[in-house]
C-alpha positions in Angstrom: 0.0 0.0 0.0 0.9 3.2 -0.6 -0.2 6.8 0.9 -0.1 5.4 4.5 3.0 6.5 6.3 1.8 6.3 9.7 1.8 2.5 9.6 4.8 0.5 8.3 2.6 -2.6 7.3 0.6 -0.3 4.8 3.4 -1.0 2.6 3.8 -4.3 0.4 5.0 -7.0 3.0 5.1 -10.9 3.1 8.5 -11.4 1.4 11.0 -13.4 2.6 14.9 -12.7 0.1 12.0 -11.7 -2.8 10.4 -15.0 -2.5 6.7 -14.4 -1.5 6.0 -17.0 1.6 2.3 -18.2 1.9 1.1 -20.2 4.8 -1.7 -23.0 5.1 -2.3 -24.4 8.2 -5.3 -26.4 8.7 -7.0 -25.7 12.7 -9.9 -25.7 14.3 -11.6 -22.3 14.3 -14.6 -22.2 16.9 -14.9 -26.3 17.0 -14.5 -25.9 14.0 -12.2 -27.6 11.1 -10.6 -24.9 8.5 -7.7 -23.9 6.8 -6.1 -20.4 7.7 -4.4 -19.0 4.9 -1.6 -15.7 5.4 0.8 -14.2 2.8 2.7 -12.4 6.1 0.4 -9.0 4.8 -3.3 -10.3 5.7 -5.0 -14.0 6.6 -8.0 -15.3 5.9 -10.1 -18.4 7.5 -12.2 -20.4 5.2 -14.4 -23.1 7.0 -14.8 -26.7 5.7 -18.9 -26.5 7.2 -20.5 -24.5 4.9 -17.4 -23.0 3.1 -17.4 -19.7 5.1 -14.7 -17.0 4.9 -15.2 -16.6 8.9 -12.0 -14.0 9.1 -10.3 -12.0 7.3 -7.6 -9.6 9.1 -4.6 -8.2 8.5 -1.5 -9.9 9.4 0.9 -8.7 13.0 -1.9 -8.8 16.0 -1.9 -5.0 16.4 -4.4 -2.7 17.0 -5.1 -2.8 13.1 -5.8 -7.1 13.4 -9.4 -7.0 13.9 -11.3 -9.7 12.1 -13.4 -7.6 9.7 -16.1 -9.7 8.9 -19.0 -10.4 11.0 -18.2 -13.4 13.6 -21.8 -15.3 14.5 -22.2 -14.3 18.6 -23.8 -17.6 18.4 -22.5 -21.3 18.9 -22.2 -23.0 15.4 -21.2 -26.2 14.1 -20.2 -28.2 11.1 -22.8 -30.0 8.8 -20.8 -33.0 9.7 -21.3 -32.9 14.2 -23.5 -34.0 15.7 -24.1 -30.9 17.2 -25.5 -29.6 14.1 -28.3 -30.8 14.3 -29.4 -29.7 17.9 -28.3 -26.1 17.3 -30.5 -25.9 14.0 -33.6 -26.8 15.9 -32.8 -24.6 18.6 -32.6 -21.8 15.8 -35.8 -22.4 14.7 -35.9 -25.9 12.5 -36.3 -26.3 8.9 -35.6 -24.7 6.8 -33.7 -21.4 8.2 -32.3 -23.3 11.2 -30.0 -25.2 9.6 -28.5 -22.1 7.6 -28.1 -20.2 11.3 -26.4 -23.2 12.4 -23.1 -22.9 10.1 -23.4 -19.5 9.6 -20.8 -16.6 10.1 -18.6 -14.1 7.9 -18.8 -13.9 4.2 -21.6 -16.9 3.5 -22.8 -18.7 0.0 -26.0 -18.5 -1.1 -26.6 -21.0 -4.0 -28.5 -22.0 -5.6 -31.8 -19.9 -4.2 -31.5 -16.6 -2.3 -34.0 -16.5 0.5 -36.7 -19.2 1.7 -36.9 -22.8 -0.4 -40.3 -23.3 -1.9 -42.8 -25.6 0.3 -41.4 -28.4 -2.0 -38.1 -27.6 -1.7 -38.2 -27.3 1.7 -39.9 -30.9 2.4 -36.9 -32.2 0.5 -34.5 -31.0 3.1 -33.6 -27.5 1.7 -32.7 -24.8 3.8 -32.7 -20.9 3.3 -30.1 -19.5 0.7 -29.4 -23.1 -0.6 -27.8 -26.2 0.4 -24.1 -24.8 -0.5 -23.8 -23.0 2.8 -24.5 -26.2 5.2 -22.8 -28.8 3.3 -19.0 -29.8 4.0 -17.1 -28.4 1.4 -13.7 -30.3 0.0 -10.8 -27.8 1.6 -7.4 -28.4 -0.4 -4.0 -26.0 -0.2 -2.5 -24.8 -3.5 0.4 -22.4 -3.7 -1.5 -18.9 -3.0 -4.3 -20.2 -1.0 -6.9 -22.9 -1.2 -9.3 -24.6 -3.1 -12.9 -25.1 -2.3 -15.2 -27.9 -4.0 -18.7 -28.9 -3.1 -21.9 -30.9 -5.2 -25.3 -29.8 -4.5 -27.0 -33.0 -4.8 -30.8 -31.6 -5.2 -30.0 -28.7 -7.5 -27.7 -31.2 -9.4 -25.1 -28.1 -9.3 -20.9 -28.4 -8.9 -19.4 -25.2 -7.7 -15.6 -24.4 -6.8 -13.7 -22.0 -5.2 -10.5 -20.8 -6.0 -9.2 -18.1 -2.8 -5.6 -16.8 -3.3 -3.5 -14.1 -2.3 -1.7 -11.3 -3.6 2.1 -11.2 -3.7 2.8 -9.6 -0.4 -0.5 -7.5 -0.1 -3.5 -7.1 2.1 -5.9 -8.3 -1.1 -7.9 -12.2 -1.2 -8.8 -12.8 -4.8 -11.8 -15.7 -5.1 -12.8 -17.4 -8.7 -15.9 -19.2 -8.5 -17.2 -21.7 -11.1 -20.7 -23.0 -11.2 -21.9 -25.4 -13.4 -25.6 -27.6 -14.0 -24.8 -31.1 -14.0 -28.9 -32.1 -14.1 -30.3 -32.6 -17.4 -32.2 -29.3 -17.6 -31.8 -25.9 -18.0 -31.7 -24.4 -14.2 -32.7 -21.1 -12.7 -30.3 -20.0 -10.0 -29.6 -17.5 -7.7 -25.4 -16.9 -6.9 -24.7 -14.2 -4.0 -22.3 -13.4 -1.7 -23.7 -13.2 1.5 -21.1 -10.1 2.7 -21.7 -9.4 6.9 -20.7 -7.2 8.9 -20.7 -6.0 12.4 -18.9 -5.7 15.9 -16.4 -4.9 16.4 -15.0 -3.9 12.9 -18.5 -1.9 11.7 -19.8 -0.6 14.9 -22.1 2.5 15.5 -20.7 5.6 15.5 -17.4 4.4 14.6 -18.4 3.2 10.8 -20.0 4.2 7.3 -20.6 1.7 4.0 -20.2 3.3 0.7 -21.2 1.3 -2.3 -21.4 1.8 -6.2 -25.1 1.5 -6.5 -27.5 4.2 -8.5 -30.7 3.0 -6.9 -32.5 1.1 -5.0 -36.0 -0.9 -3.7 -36.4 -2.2 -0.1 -38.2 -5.3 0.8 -42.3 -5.6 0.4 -42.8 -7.9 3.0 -41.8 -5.9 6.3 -39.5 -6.6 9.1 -41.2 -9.0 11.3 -42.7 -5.4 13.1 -39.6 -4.1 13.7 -39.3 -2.7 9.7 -37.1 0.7 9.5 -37.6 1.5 5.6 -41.0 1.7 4.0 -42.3 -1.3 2.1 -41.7 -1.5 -1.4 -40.6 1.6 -2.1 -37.9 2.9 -5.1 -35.1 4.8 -4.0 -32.2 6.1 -4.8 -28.5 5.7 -2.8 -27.9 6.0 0.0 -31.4 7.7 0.9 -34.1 5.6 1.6 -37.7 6.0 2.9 -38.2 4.7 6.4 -41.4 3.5 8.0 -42.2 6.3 9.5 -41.7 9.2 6.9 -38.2 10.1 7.4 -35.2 9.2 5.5 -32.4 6.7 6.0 -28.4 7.0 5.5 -28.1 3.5 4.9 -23.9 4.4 4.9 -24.6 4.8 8.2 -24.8 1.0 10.6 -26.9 0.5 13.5 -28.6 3.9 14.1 -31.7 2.9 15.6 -31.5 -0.2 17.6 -34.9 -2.7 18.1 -35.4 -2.2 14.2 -34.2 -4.1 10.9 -34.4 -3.8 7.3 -33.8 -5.2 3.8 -33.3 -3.9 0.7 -32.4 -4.2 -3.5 -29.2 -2.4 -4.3 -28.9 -1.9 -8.1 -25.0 -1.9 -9.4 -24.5 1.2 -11.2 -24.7 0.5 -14.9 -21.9 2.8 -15.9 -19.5 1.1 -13.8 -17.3 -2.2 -15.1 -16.1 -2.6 -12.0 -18.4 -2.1 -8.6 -17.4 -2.2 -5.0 -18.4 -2.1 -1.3 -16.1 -0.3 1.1 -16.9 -0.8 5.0 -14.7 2.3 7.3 -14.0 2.1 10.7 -12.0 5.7 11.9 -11.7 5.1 15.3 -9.4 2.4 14.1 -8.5 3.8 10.6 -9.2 0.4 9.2 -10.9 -0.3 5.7 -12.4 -3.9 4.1 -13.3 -3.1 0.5 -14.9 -5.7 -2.0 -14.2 -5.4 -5.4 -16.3 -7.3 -8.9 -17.5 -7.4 -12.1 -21.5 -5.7 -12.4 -21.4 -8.6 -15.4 -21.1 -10.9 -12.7 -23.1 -9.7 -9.8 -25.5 -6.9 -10.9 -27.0 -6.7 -7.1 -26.1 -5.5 -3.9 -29.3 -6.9 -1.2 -28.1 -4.5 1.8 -30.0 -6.3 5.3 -29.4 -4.7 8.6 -30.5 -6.9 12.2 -30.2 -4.2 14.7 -31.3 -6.0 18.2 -34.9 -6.3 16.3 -35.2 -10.6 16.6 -35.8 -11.5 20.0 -36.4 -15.4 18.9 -33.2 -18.2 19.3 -30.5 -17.1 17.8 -30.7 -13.7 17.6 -31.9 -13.2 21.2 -32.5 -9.6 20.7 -28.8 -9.1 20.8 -27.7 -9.2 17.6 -25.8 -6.3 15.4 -25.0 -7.5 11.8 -25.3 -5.6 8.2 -25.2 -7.8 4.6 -23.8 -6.2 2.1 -24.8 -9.5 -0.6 -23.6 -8.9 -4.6 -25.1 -11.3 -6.3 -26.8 -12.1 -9.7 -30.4 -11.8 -7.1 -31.7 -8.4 -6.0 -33.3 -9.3 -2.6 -34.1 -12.8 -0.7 -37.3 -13.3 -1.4 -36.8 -17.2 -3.1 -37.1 -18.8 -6.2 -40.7 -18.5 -7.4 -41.1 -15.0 -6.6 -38.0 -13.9 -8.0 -39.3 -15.4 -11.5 -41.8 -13.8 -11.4 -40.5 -10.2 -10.7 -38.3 -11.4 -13.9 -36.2 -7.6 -14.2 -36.1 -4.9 -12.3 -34.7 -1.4 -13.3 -34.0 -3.1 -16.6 -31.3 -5.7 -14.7 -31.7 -9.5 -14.9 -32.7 -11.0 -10.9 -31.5 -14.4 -11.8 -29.3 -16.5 -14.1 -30.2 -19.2 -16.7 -27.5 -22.2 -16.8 -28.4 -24.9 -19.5 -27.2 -28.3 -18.6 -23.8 -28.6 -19.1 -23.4 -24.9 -18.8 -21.1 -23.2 -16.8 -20.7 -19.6 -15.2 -17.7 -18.2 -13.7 -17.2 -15.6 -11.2 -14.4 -13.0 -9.7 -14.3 -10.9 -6.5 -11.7 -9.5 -4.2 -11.2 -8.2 -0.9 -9.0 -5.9 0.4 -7.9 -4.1 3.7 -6.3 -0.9 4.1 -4.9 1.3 6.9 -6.3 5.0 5.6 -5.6 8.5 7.6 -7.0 9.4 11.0 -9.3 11.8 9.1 -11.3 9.9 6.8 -14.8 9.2 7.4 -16.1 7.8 4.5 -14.6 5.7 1.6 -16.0 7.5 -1.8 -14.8 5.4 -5.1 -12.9 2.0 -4.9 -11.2 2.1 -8.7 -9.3 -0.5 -10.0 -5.8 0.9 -11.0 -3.7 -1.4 -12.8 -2.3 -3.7 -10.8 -3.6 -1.7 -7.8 -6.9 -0.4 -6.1 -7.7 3.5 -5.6 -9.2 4.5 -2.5 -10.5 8.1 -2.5 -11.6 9.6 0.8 -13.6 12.5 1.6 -12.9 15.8 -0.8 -9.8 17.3 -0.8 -7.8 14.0 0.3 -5.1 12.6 -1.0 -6.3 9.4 -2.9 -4.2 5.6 -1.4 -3.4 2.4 -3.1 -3.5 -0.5 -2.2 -1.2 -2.5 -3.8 -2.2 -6.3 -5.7 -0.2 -8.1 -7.7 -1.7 -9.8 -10.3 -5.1 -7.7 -10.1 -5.0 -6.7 -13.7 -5.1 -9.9 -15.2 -7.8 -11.4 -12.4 -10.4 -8.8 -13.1 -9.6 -9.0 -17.2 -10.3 -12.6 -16.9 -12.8 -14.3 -19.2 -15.8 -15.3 -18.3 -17.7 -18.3 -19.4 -21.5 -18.0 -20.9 
């Protein structure tokens, strides 16, 4: 990184006589089995239940070490223990109890965003998909690991490729999905991005995105709804319940209330992004893709609103999900809404077919000053960060980042 001279480690690190040094180590995370990855400059943890990102930090175990994503304040398990099962009733059975049972971090949903149809649900399938409480196939390779796991109802192989950038604070992930059933499938792919305590915390944080509009959810918020139903909007402003407006760059404002709603990817933009600021610590976590790839950005916020198992009323978390799916409102009703603001809210693979996928993430130590992250722009073989006006603009340096966001794409 560049820009950043009040911390040492915002500058390229992870070499050891110019040969770059990546670690694998396989551990148990929570009870948990999974492979933490580290380049020296940033580590990641990616769980073998579920295939969860569960951390991603930067490298040293100073004050800038925080795991960034969110971390469930819940007890979870892996598909495979037998405590599974017993925490997924607890969390409130079929179908969503099983999800809440593996789930932490930076989740997959695949291949349906939001509740399983009454079929699909008496045929064991649980909100968001089967991918995200399966065990997933966790193998090292020499910049990271690769993930593999078969959806057996949806007849659906998908693989994970997570590597690191030659000595810098930057995860790159290729996904591959492809329809191994004999028909032509309608899926839902998104990337179930949360945040919350103690990297995004209120007061302390803001969320920028590149998004040019918006809709929030129809079906309210359990009573606790902060936005107005249904409504068209456009970012970051949005209509709340009670005639007001919402910053939704702003995270966990008004406690005892929650809400969901369709981010659209700005059309003019190649590349998108999602930048979450802390600047009481100085701390950034930016996501970076292709609007080709994930046209959507469903923004949810559980603000102490659920008082049911295993929320408990105590619960602080935003999503911030890109996908190819506006909002998670499942399978049937997401045909039906077919486009909306002229943007696809689903994918078509034939059999056979296969779709391909690139994101990163990236963290960054910015100035004391900054309060909001304004444009994430892909600068060669480097990100952009601009800050508030008047700012001097940072990089953050990633080897190889060129070439991964040029990558081809399969149709």
């Amino acid at each position: 990184m560049q820009g950043c001279a009040r911390n040492p480690r915002c500058f390229s690190i992870g070499r050891r006589n110019s040969v770059l040094t990546i670690k694998v180590n396989a551990e148990s995370w929570k009870n948990r089995s999974a492979l933490r990855i580290t380049n020296g400059a940033v580590e990641a943890v990616l769980l073998r239940g579920g295939g969860h990102i569960a951390e991603l930090r930067l490298a040293g175990g100073d004050e800038f070490a925080v795991n960034c994503l969110w971390s469930a304040p819940w007890a979870t398990a892996d598909p495979r223990d037998p405590d599974f099962w017993q925490l997924a009733e607890q969390y409130g059975a079929d179908p969503a109890g099983k999800f809440l049972a593996t789930y932490t971090g930076h989740a997959l949903c695949l291949d349906i965003y939001g509740l399983p149809s009454p079929q699909d649900a008496a045929r064991g399938i649980p909100l968001h998909g089967e991918a995200s409480v399966l065990e997933w196939d966790l193998e090292p390779t020499a910049r990271g690991c690769a993930g593999r796991v078969e959806l057996p109802a949806a007849q659906i192989g998908f693989e994970r490729e997570a590597s690191l950038a030659e000595g810098a604070a930057v995860l790159f992930s290729e996904e591959r999905v492809e329809n191994r059933g004999g028909r032509p499938r309608e899926i839902h792919w998104v990337q179930h991005l949360s945040l919350g305590p103690p990297f995004l915390a209120p007061g302390e944080s803001s969320i920028q995105a590149s998004l040019d509009g918006g809709r929030t959810w129809p079906l309210g918020y359990e009573g606790h709804e902060r936005l107005r139903g249904d409504a068209s909007f456009a970012w970051p402003l949005a209509p709340s319940a009670d005639g007001d407006m919402v910053d939704l760059r702003l995270p966990f404002e008004r406690p005892g209330f929650g809400f969901i709603a369709a981010g659209h990817v700005d059309s003019a933009r190649q590349f998108a992004f999602i930048a979450a600021l802390n600047f009481r610590l100085g701390l950034a976590l930016v996501y970076c893709f292709r609007r080709q790839d994930f046209p959507w950005v469903a923004i949810w916020e559980e603000n102490c609103a659920r008082p049911a198992p295993p929320w408990n009323g105590a619960a602080q978390v935003r999503g911030m999900e890109f996908g190819t799916t506006p909002m998670p409102i499942g399978r049937d009703a997401i045909h039906e809404l077919g486009n909306l603001f002229d943007t696809p809210a689903s994918r078509v693979l034939e059999p056979g077919g296969v779709l391909r996928a690139r994101y990163l993430a990236a963290l960054a130590v910015v100035p004391p000053d900054w309060r909001e992250i304004t444009d994430v722009t892909p600068n060669g073989n480097g990100l952009a960060l601009t800050g508030p006006r008047n700012s001097r603009p940072i990089e953050i340096t990633a080897p190889g980042l060129d070439d991964f966001l040029k990558g081809d794409t399969e149709r």
